[in-house]
MARBA-3410 file (N, C-alpha, C, O; in Angstrom, 1 decimal):
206
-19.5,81.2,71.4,-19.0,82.1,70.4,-20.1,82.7,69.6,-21.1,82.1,69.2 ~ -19.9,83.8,69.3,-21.2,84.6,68.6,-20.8,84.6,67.1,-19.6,84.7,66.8 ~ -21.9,84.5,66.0,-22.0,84.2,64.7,-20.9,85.3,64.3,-20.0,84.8,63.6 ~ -20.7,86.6,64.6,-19.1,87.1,64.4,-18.0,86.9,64.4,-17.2,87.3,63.6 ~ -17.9,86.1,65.5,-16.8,85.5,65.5,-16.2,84.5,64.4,-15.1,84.5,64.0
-17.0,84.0,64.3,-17.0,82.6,62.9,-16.1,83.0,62.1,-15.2,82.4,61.7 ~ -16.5,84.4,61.7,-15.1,84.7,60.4,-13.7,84.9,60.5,-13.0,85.4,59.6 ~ -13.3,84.4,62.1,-11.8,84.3,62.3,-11.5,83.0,61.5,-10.3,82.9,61.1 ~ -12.4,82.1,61.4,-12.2,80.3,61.5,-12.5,79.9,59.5,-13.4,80.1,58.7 ~ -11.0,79.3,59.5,-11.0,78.4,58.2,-12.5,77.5,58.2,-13.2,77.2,59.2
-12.7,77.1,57.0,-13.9,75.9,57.8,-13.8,74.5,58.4,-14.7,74.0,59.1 ~ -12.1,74.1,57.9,-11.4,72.8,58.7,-11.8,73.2,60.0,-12.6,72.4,60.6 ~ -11.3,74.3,60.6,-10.8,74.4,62.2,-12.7,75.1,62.6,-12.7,75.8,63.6 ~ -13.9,75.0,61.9,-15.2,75.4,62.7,-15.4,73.9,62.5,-15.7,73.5,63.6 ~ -15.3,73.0,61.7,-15.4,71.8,61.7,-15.3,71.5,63.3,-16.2,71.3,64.1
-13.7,71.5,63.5,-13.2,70.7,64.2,-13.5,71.1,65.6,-13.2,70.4,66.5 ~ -14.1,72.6,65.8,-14.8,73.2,66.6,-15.9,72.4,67.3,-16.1,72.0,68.5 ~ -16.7,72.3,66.2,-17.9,72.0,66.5,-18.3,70.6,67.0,-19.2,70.4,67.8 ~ -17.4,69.6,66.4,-17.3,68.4,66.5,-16.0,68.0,67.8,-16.3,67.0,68.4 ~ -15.0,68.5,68.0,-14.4,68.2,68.7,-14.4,68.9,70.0,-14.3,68.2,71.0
-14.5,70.6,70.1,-14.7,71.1,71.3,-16.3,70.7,71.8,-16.8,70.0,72.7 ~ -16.7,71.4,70.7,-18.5,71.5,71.4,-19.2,70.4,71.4,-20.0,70.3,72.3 ~ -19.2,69.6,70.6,-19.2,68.0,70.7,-20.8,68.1,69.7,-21.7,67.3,69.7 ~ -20.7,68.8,69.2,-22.0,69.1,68.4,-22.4,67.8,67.4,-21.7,67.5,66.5 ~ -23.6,67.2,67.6,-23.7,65.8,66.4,-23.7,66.2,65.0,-24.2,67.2,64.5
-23.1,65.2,64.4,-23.2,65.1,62.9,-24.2,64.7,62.3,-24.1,63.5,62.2 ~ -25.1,65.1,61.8,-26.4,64.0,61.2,-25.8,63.7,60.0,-26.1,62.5,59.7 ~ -24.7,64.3,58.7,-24.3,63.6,57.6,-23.5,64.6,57.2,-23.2,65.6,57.8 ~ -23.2,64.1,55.9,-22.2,64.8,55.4,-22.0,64.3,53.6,-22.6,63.4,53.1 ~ -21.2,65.1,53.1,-20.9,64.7,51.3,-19.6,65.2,51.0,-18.8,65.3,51.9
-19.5,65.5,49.6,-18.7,66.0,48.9,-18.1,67.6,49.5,-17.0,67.9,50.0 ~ -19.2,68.2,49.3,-18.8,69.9,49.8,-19.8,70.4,50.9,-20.0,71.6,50.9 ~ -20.5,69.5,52.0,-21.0,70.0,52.9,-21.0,68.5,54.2,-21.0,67.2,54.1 ~ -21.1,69.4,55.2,-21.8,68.3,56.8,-23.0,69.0,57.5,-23.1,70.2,57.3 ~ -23.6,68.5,58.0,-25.2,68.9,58.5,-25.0,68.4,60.2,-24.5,67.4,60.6
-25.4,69.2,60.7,-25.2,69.3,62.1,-26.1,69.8,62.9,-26.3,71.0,63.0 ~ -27.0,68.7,64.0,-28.1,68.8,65.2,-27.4,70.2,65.4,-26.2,70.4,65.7 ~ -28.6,71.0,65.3,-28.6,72.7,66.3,-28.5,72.6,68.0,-29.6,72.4,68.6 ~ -27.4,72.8,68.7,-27.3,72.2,69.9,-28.4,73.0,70.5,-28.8,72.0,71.1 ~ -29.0,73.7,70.8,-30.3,74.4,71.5,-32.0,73.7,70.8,-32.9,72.9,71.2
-31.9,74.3,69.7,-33.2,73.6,68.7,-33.2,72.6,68.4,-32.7,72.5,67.3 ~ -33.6,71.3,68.9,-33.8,70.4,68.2,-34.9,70.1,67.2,-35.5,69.0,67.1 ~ -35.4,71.4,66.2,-36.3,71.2,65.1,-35.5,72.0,64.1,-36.1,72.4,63.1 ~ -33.9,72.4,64.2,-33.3,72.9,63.4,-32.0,72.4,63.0,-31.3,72.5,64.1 ~ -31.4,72.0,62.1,-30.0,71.3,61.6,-29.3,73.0,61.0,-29.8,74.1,61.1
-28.4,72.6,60.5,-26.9,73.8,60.6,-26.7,72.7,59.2,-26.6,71.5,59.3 ~ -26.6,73.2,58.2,-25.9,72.4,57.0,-24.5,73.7,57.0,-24.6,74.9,56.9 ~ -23.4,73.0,57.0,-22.5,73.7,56.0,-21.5,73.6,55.2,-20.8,72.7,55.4 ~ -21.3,74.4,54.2,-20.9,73.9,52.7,-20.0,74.7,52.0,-20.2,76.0,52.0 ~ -19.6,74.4,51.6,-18.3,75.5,50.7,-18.8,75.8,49.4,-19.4,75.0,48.7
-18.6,77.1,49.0,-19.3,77.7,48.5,-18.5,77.4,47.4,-18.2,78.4,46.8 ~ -18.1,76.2,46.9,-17.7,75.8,45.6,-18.8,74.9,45.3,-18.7,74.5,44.2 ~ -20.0,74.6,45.9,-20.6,74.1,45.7,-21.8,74.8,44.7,-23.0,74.7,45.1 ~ -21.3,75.4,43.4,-22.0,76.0,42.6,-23.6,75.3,42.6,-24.6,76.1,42.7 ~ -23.7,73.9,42.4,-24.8,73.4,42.3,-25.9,73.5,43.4,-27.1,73.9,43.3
-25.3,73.2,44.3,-26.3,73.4,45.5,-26.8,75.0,45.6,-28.0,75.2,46.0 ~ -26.1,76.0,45.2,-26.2,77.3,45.7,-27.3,77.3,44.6,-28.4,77.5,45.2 ~ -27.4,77.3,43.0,-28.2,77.5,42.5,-30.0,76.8,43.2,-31.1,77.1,43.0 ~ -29.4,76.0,43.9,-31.0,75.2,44.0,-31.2,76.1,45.5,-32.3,76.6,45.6 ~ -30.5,76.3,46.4,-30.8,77.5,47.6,-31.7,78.3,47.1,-32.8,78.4,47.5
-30.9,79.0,45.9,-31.9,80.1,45.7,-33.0,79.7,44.8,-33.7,80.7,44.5 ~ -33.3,78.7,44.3,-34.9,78.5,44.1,-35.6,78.3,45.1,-36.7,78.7,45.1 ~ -35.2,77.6,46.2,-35.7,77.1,48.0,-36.0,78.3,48.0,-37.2,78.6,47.9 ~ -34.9,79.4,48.0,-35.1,80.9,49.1,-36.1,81.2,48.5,-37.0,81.7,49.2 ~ -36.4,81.1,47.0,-37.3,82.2,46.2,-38.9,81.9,46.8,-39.8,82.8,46.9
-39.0,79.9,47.1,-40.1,79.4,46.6,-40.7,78.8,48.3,-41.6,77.9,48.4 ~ -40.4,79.2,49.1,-40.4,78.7,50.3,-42.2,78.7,50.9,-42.7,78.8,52.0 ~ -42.5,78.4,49.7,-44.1,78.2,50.5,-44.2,76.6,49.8,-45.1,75.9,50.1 ~ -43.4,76.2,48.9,-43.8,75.3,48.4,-43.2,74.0,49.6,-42.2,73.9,50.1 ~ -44.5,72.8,49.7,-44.4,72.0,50.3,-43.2,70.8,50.1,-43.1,69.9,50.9
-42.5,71.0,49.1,-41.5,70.2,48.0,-40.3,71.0,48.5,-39.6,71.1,47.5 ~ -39.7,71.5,49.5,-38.5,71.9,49.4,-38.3,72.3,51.0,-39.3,72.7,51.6 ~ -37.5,72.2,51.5,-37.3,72.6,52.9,-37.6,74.1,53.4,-37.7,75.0,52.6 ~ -37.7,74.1,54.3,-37.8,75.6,55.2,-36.5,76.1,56.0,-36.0,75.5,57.0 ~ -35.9,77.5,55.2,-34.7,77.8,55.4,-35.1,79.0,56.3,-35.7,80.0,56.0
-34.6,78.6,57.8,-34.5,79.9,58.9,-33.4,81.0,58.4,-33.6,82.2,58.1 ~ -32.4,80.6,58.3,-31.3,81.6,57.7,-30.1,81.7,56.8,-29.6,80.6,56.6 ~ -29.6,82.6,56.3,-28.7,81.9,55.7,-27.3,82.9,55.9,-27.4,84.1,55.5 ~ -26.0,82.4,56.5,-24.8,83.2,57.0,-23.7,82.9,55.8,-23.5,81.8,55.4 ~ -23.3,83.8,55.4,-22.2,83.5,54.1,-20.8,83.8,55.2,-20.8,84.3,56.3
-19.9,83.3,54.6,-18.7,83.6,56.0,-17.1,83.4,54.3,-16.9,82.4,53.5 ~ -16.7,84.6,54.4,-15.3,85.0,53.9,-14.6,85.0,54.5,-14.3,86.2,54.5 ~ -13.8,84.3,55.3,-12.3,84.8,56.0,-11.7,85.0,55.0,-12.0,84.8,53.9 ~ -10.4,85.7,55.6,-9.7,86.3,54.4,-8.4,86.4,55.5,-8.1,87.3,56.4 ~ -7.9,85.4,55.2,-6.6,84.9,56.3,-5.2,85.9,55.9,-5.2,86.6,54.9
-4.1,86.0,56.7,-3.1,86.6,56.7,-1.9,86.8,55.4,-1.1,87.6,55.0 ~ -2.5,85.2,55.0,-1.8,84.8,54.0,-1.9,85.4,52.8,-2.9,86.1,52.7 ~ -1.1,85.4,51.6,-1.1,86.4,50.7,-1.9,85.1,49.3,-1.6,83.9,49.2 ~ -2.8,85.8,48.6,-3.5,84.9,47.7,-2.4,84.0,47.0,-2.8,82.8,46.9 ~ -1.4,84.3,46.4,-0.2,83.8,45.7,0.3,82.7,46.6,0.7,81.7,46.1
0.3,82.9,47.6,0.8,82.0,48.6,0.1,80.9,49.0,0.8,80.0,49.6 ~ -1.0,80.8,48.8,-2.2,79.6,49.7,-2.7,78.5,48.8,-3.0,78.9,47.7 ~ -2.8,77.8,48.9,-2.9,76.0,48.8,-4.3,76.3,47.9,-5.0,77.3,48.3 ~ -4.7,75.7,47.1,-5.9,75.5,46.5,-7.2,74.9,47.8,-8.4,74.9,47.6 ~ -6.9,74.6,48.5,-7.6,73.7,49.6,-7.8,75.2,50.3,-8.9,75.7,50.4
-6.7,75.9,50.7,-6.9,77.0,51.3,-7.8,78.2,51.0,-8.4,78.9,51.7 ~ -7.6,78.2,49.6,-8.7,79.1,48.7,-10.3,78.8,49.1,-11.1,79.6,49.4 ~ -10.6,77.4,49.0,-11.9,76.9,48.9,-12.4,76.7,50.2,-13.6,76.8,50.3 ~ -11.7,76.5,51.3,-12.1,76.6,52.3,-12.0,77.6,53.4,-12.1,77.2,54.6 ~ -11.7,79.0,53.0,-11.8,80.0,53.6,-13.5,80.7,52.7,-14.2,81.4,53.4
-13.9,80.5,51.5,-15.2,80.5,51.8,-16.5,79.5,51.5,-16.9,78.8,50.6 ~ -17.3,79.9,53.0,-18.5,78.5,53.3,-19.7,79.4,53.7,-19.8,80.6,53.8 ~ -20.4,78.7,53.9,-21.9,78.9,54.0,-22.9,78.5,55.1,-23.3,77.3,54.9 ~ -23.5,78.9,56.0,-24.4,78.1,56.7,-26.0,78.6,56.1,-26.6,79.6,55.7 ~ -26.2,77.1,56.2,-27.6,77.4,56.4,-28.2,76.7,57.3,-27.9,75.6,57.5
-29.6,77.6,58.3,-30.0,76.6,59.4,-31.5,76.3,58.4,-31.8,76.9,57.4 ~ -32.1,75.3,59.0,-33.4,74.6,58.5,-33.9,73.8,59.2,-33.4,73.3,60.2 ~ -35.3,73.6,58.5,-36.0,73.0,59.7,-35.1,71.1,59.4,-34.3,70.6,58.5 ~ -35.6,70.6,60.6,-35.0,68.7,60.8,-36.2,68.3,59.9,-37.3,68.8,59.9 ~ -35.7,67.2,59.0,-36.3,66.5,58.3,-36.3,65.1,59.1,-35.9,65.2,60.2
-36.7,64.2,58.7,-36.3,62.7,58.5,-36.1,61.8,57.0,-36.8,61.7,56.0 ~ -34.8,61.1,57.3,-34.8,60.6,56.2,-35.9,59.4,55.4,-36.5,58.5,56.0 ~ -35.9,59.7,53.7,-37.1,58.6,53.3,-36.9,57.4,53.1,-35.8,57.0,52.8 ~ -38.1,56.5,53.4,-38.1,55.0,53.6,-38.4,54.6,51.8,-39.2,55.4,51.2 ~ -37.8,53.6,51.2,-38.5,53.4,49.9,-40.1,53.2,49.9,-40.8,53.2,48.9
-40.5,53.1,51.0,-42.5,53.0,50.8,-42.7,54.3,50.8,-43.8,54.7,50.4 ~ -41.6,55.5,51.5,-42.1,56.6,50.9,-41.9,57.0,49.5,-42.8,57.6,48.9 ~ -40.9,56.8,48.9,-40.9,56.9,47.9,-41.4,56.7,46.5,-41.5,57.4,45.5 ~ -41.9,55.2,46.9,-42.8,54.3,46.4,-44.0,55.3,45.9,-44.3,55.8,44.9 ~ -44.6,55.2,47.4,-45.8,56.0,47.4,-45.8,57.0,46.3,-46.5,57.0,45.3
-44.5,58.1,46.7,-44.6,59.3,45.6,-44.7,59.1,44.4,-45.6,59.6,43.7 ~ -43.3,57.9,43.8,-43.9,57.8,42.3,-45.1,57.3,41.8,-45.6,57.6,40.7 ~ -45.5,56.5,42.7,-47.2,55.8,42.3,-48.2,56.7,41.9,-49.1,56.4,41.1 ~ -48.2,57.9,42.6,-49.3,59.0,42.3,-49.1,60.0,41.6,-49.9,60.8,41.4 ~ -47.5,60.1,41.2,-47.7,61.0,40.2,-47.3,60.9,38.5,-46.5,60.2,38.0
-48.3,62.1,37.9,-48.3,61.0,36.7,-47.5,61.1,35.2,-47.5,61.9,34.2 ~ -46.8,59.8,35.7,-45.8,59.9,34.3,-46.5,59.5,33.3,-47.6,59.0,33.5 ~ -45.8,59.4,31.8,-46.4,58.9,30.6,-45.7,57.8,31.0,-46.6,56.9,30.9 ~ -44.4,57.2,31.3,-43.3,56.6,31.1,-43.8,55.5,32.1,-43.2,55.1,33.1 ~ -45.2,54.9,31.6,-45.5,53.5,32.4,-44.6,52.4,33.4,-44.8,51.9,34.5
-43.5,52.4,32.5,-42.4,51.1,32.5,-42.0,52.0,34.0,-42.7,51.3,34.7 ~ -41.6,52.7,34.6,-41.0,53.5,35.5,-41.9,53.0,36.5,-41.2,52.2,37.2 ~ -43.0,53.0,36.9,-44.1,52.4,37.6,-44.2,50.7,37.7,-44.3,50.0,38.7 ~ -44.1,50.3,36.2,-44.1,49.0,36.4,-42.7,48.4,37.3,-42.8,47.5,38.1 ~ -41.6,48.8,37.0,-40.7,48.5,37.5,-40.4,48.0,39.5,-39.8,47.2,40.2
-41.4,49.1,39.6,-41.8,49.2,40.9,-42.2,47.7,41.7,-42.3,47.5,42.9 ~ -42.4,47.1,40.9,-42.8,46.0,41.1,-41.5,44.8,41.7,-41.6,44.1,42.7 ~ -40.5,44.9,40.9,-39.3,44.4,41.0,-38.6,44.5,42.5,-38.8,45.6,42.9 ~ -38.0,43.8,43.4,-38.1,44.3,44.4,-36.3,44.2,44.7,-35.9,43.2,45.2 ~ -35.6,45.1,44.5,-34.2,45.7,44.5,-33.8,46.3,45.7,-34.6,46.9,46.5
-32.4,46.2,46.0,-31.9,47.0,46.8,-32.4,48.2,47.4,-32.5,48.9,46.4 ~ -32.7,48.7,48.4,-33.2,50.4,48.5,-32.0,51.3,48.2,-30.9,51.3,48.7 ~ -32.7,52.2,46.9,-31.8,53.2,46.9,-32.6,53.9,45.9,-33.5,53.3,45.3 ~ -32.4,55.5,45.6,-33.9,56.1,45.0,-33.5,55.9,43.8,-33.4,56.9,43.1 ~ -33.2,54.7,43.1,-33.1,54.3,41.9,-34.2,54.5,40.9,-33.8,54.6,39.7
-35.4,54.7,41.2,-36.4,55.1,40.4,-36.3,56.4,40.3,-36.9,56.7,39.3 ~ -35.8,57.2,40.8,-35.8,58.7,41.2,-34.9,59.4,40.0,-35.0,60.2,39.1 ~ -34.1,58.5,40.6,-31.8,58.7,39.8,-33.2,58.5,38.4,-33.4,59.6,37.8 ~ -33.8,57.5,38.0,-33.9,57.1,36.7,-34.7,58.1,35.8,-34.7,58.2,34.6 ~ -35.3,58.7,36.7,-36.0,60.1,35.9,-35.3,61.0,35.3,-34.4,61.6,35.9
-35.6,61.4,33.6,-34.6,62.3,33.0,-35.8,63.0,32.6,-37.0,62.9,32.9 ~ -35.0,64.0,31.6,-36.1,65.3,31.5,-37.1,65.1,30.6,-37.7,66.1,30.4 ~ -37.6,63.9,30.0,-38.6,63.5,29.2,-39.9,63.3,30.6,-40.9,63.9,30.6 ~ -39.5,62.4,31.9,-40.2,62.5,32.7,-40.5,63.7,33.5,-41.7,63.9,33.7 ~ -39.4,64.5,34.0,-39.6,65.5,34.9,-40.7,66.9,34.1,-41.4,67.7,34.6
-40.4,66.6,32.5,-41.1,66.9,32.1,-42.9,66.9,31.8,-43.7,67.8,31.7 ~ -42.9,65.4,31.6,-44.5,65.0,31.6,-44.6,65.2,32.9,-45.5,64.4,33.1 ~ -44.2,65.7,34.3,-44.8,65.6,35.5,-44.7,67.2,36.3,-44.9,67.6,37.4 ~ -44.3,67.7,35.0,-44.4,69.4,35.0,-45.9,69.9,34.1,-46.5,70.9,34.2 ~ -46.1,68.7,33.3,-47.5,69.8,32.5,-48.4,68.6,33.1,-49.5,68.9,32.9
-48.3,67.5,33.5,-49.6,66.7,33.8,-50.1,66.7,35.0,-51.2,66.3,35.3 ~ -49.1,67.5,36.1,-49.7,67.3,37.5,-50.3,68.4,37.8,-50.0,69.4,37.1 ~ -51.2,68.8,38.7,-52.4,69.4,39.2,-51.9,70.0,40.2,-52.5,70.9,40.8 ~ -50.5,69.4,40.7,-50.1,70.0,42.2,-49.0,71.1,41.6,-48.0,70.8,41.0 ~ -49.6,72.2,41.9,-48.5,73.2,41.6,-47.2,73.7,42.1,-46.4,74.6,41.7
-47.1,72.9,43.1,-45.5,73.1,44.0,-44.8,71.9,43.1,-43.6,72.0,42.9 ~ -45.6,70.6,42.6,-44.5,69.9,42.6,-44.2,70.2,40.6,-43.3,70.2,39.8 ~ -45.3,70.3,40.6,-45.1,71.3,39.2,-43.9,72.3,38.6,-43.3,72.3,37.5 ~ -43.8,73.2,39.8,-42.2,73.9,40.1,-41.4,73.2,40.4,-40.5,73.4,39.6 ~ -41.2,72.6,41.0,-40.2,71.5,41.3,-39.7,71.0,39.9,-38.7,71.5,39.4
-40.2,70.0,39.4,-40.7,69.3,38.0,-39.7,70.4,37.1,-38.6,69.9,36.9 ~ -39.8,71.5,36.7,-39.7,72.7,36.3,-38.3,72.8,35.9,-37.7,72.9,34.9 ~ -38.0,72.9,37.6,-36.7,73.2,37.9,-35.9,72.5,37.5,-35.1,72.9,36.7 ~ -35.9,71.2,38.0,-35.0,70.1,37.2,-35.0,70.1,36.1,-33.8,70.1,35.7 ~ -35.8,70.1,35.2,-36.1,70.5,33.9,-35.3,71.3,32.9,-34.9,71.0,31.7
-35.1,72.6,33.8,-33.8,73.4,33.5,-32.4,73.0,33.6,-31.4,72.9,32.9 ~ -32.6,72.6,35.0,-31.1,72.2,35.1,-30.7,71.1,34.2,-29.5,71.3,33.8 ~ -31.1,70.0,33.8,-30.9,69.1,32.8,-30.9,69.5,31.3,-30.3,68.9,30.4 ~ -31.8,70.8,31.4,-31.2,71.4,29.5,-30.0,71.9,29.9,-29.1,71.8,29.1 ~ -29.8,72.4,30.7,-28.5,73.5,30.8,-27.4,72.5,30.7,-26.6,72.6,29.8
-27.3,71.7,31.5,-26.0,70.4,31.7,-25.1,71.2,32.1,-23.9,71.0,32.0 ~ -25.5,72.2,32.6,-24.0,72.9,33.6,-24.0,71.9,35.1,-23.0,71.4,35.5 ~ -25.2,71.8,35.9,-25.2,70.8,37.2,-26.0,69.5,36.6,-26.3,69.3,35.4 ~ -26.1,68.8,37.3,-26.7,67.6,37.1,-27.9,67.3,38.6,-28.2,68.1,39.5 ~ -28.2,66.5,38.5,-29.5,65.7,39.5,-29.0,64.6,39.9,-28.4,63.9,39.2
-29.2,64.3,41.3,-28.1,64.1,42.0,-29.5,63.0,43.7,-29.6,62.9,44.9 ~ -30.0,62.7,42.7,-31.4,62.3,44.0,-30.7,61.0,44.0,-30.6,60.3,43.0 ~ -30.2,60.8,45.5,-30.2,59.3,45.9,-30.8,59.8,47.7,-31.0,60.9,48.2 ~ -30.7,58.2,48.2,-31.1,58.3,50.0,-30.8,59.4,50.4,-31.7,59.9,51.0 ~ -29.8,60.1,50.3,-29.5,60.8,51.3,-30.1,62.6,51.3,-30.2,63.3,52.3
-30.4,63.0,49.7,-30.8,64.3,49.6,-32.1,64.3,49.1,-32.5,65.3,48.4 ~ -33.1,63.3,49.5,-34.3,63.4,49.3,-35.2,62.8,51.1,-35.0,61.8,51.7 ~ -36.2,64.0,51.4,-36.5,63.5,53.0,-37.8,63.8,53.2,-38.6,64.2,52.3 ~ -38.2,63.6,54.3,-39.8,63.8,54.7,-39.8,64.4,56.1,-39.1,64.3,57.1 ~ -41.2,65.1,55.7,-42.2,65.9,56.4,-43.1,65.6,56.9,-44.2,66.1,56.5
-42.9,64.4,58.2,-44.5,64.4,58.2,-44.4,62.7,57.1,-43.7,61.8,56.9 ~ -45.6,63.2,56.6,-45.7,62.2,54.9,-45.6,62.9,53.6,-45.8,62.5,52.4 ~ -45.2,64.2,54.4,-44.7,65.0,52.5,-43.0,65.0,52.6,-42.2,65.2,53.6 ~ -42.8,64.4,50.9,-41.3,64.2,50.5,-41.0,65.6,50.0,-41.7,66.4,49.4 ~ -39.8,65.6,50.7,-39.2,66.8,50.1,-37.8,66.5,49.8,-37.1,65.6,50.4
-37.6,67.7,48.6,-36.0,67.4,47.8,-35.2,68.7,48.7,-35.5,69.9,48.8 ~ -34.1,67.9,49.4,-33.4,68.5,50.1,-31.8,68.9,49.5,-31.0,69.6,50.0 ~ -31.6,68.2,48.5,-30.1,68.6,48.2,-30.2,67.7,46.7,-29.7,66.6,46.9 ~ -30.6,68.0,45.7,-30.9,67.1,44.4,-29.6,67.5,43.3,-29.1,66.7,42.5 ~ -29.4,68.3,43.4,-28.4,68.9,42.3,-26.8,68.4,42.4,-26.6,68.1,43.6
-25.9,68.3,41.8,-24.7,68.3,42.0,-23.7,68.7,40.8,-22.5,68.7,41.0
END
């Protein structure tokens, strides 16, 4: 089926396409998106997401804007898809509204982070907020609890103290989004990943 075609299909039934005809793997999934091995590329995943996903879409387009920075994934492309089914708007299901429009984006394959990756990252960079570090020490469940625990007093001091200017932007960003309190930060296992041995924020907002 060619990327044209797509806009005959609700996103239930490209779902169920993908997964049930084409047998395409799932790598994960959430609230308003699933991520899916590129059946030809295996150095590229297929995320897609319904475009109610206000939060995510704002952090896309800081990715789209900033895509040299080593802190954020590498986006090959990005397909917006509106069907606009038979049915009359007055007529259609709220489910039906939200899932006639979605989003692909393809991107490069990450792997997901181990807490010694994460470890590592907070160890080197530099907070005022000691106790955040010392904590580190404590040896807890894995989950990016140290991460979750960062508010904008930190993301802050790690916007004017760090030397690395990608993560500086990064730093930044959240920054904003936490004055605004329109989205929120949203870092646990699953939307934070690595490159190699550089961490990157793959889906932080919510």
């Amino acid at each position: 089926m060619k990327l044209h075609e797509l806009f005959e299909e609700s996103k239930p039934d490209y779902y169920n396409r993908l997964e049930q005809e084409l047998n395409i793997k799932r790598l994960g999934n959430g609230a308003f998106a699933r991520v899916f091995q590129h059946p030809t590329h295996p150095e590229v995943v297929v995320k897609v997401f319904t475009d109610e996903d206000k939060a995510y879409i704002a952090f896309l387009k800081f990715v789209m804007a900033n895509q040299g920075n080593k802190y954020l994934p590498k986006i090959l492309s990005v397909h917006h898809h509106d069907h606009t089914p038979k049915k009359k708007i007055k007529d259609r299901s709220i489910d039906e509204l939200v899932d006639n429009k979605y989003t692909l984006v393809f991107m490069e394959k990450l792997t997901p982070a181990t807490k010694d990756d994460v470890t590592k990252f907070i160890k080197t960079v530099p907070f005022e907020a000691q106790h955040l570090k010392n904590n580190l020490k404590v040896e807890v469940p894995y989950r990016l609890g140290q991460l979750v625990s960062f508010y904008n007093a930190e993301w802050s001091d790690l916007a004017r103290q760090t030397e690395d200017k990608d993560l500086a932007e990064v730093a930044n960003f959240f920054v904003g989004i936490l004055k605004r309190q329109i989205y929120s930060l949203d870092l646990h296992d699953k939307n934070v990943m690595m490159r190699g041995s550089q961490l990157v924020f793959t889906d932080p907002t919510s």
